[in-house]
C-alpha positions in Angstrom: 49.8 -38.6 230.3 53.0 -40.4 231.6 56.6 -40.2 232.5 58.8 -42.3 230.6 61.9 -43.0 233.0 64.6 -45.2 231.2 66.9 -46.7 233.9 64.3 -46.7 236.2 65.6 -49.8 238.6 68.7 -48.2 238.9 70.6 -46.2 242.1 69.1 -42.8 241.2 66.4 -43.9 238.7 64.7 -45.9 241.2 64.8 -43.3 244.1 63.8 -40.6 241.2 60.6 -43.2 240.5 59.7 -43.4 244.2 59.4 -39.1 244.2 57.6 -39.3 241.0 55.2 -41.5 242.2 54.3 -39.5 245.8 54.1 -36.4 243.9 50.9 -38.1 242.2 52.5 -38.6 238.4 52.1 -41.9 236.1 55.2 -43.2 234.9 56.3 -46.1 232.6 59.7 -47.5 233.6 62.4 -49.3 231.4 65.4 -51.2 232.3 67.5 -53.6 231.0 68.5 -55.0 234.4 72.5 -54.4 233.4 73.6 -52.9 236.5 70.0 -53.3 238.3 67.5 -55.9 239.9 64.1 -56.4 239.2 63.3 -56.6 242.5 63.7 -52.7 242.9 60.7 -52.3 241.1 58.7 -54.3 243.6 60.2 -52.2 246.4 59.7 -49.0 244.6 55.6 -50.5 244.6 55.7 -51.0 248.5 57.1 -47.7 249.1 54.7 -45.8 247.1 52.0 -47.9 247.2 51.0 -47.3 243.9 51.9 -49.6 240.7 53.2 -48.3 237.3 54.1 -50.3 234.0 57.4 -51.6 233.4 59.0 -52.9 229.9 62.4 -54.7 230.3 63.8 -53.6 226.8 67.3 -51.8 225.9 67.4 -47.9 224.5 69.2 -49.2 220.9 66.2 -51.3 220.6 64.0 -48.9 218.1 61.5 -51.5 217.7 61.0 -51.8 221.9 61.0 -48.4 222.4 58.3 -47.2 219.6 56.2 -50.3 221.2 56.5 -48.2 224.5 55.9 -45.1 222.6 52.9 -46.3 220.9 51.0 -48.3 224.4 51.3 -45.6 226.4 50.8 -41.4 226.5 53.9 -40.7 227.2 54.7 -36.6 227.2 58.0 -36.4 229.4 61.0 -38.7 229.7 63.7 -38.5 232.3 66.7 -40.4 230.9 69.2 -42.4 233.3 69.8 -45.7 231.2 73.9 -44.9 230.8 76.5 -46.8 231.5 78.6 -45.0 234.3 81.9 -46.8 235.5 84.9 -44.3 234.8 87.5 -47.0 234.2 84.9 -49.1 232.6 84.6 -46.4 229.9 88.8 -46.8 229.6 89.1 -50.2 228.9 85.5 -51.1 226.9 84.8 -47.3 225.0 82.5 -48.6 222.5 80.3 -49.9 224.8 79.6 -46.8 226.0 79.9 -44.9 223.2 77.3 -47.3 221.7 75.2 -47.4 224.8 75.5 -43.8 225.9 75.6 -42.2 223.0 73.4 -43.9 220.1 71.3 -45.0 222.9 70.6 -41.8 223.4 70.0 -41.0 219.7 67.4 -43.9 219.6 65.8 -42.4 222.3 65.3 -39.2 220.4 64.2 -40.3 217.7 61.4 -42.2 218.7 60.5 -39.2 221.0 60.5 -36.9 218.2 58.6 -39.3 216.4 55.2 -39.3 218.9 56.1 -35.5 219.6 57.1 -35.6 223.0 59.8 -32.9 223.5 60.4 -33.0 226.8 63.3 -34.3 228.4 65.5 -34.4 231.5 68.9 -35.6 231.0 71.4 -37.7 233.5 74.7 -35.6 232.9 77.8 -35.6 234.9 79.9 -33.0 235.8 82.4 -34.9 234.8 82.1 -32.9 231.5 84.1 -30.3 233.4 86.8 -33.1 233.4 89.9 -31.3 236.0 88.5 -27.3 236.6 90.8 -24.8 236.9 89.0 -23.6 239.9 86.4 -24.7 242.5 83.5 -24.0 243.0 82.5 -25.5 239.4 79.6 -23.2 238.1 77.3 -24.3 234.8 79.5 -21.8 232.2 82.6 -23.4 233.0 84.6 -24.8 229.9 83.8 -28.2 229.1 86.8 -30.8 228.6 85.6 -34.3 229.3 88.5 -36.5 230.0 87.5 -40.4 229.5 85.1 -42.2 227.1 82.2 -42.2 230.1 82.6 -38.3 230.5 83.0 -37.7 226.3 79.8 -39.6 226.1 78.1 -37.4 228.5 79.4 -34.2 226.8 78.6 -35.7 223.6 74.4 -35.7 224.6 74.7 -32.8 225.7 75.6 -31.8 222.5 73.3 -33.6 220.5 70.5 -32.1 222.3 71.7 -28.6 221.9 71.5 -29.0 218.2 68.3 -30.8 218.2 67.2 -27.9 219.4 68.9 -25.7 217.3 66.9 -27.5 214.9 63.6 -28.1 216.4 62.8 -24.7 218.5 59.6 -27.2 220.7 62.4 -29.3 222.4 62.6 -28.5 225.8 65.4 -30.3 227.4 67.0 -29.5 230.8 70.7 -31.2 231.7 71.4 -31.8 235.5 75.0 -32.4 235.9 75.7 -34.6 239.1 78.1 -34.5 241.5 78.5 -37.5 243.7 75.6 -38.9 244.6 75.6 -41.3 247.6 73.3 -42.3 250.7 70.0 -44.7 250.3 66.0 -44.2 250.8 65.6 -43.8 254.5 63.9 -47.0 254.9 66.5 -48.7 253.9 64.9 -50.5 251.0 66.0 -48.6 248.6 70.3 -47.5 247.9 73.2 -48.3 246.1 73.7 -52.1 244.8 75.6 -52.4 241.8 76.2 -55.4 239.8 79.8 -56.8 239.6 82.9 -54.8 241.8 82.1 -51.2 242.9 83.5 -47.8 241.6 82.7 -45.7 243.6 83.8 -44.6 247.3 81.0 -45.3 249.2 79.9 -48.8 247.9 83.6 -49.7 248.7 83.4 -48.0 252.2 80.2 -50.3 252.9 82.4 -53.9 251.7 85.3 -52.4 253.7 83.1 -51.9 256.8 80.8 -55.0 256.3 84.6 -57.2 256.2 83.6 -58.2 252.7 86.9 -56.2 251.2 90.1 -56.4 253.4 90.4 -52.9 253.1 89.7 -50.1 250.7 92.4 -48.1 249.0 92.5 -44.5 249.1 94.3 -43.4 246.0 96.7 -40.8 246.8 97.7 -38.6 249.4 99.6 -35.9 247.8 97.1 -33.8 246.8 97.2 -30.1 247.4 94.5 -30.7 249.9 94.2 -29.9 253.5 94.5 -33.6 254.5 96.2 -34.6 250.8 93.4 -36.2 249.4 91.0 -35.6 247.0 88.0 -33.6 247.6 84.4 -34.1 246.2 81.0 -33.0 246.7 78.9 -35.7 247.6 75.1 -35.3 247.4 72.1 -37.5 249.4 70.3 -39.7 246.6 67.5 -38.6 247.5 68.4 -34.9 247.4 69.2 -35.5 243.2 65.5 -37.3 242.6 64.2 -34.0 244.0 66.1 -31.8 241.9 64.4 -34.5 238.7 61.0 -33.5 240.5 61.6 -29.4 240.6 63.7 -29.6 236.7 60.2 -31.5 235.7 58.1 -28.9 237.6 60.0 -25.7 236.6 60.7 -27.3 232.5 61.8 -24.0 230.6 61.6 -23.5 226.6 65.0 -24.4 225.3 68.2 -26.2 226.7 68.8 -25.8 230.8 71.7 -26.9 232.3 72.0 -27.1 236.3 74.6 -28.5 238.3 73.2 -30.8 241.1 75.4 -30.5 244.0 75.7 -29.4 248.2 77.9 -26.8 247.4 80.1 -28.4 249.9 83.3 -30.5 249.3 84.6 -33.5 251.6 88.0 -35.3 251.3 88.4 -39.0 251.0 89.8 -39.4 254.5 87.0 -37.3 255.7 83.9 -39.3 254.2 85.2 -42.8 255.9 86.3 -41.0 259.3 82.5 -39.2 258.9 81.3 -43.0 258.3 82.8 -44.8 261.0 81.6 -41.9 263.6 78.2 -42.0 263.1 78.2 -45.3 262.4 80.5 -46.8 264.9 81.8 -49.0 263.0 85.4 -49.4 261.4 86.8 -48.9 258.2 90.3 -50.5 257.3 92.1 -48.5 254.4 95.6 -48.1 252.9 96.6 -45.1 251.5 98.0 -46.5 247.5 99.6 -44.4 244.6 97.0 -41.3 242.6 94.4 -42.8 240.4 95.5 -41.0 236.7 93.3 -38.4 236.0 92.3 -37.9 239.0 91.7 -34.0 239.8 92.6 -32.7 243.9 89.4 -30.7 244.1 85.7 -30.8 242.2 82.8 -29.1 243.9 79.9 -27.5 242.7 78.2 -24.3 242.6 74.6 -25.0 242.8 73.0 -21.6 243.2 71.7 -21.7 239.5 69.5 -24.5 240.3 68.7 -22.8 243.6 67.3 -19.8 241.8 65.3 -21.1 238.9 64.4 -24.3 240.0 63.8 -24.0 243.8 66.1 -26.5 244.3 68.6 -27.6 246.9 70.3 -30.1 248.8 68.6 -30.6 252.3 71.4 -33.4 253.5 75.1 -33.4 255.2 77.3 -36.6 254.5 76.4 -37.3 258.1 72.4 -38.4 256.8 74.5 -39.5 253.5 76.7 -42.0 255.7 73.9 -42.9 258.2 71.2 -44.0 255.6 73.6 -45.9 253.3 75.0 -48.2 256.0 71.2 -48.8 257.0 70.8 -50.0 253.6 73.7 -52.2 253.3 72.7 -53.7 256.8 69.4 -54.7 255.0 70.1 -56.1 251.7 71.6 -59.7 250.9 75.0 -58.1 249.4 76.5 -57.8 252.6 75.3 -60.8 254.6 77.8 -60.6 257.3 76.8 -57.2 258.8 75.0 -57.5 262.0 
């Protein structure tokens, strides 16, 4: 009896394999190795010490994923395989939408096809595109404002009327905040393929001189310092919270915001860096990014109560364990 974990060499997939694999469970990974290396799955091995079976296939490949289906006893699946770049999702929307989406469909299929009716699902808050109000709690209205976020929403939805249609799907939604930070041996973190989208790869370049600077996109914002405020979560926090949504599965569709409950600005994550890193991080403060909304933090209490679930890290941890990474690995050569 196995874990299937799609995206499994990926940022949170692979840290989400390393948990599953200390906590004793067999899994089956697949990756396509689009924005991942297959030498994570060699350093998920070391860490663990254990081995597991990997298939490099894609989720719109039916025919790969029944052959997965059919090898292997497969009764759970935690799904990350998504595209994930906002801006990407602007200027190529079919690619997600094909990806994310019917990907997704694929997936279900073929799972309902060998009965297995469990699933955990890689959401976003970003189906809450800009809320009205902070902190964001799991009833709040759901208004997804690019492609990547519509894709999101539109799983969500899909597996809502699966079930409606199928009463022995359990399927439980964690909807992520910002995830940042890296296994604390430094193995394991953050190394995308092509440029960065996200703050804290683009914090690392900026400190490691590989980037002249970054560029902190507006200012303005009805914030206390006039930038834009996030909660960021520890990786390793979020493959817990796969671990306890696994553990505490619950008939029907869950839906849990994975979060510290905390937000930071922009200006505060790269001053937290450079302090308890000692380092420096050049930035210029540019024009707002469109769409962009001035506050988005969770309320994780849900996940708190039914799950026995919570964050355990501070940004400082966060900060701390991803410039150990990116002092480790080849993408940033220069640090010292």
């Amino acid at each position: 009896m196995a874990v299937l974990v799609t995206g499994g060499a990926g940022y949170i997939g692979s840290h989400t394999c390393a948990k599953l694999l200390n906590c004793g469970k067999e899994i089956i990974v697949v990756d396509n190795f689009n924005n991942s290396k297959p030498k994570v799955l060699e350093i998920i091995k070391e860490l663990t010490g254990r081995d597991f079976k990997f298939y490099e296939a894609d989720i719109c490949d039916k025919t790969a994923l029944n052959r997965i289906f059919e090898e292997n006893g497969i009764t759970e699946v935690v799904h990350f395989a998504g595209y994930k770049a906002v801006a990407e999702s602007v200027r190529k929307p079919l690619m997600y939408y094909r990806n994310n989406v019917y990907g997704t469909s694929v997936l279900l299929e073929v799972m309902s096809d060998y009965n297995c009716k469990k699933l955990v699902f890689s959401s976003s808050a970003t189906v809450y595109g800009i809320p009205e109000r902070v902190p964001v709690t799991e009833d709040f209205p759901l208004s997804a404002i690019n492609p990547y976020g519509r894709t999101k929403l539109i799983v969500e939805k899909m597996c809502a009327d699966l079930h409606d249609s199928d009463n022995d799907w359990n399927i439980t939604l964690l909807r992520y905040f910002n995830p940042v930070g890296a296994h604390e041996s430094g193995k394991l973190g953050e190394d995308p393929n092509g440029i960065p989208n996200n703050l804290m790869p683009i914090i690392l370049q900026a400190a490691a001189g590989k980037i002249p600077q970054l560029s902190v996109c507006g200012n303005d914002y009805p914030t206390p310092d006039g930038t834009c405020i996030r909660d960021y979560i520890h990786v390793e926090d979020l493959a817990a919270g796969h671990i306890a949504a696994l553990e505490h599965m619950k008939d029907g569709v869950q839906v849990y915001n994975l979060g510290t409950g905390r937000g930071y600005s922009v200006l505060e994550m790269i001053e937290t860096f450079k302090r308890v890193n000692g380092v420096s991080v050049p930035y210029e403060i540019a024009g707002r990014r469109p769409g962009d909304a001035a506050e988005c933090w969770s309320d994780p209490s849900k996940a708190g109560r039914e799950l026995g679930w919570e964050a355990e890290s501070g940004i400082e941890k966060m900060c701390v364990d991803a410039w150990r990474f990116a002092s480790r690995t080849s993408q940033f050569p220069t640090i010292k």
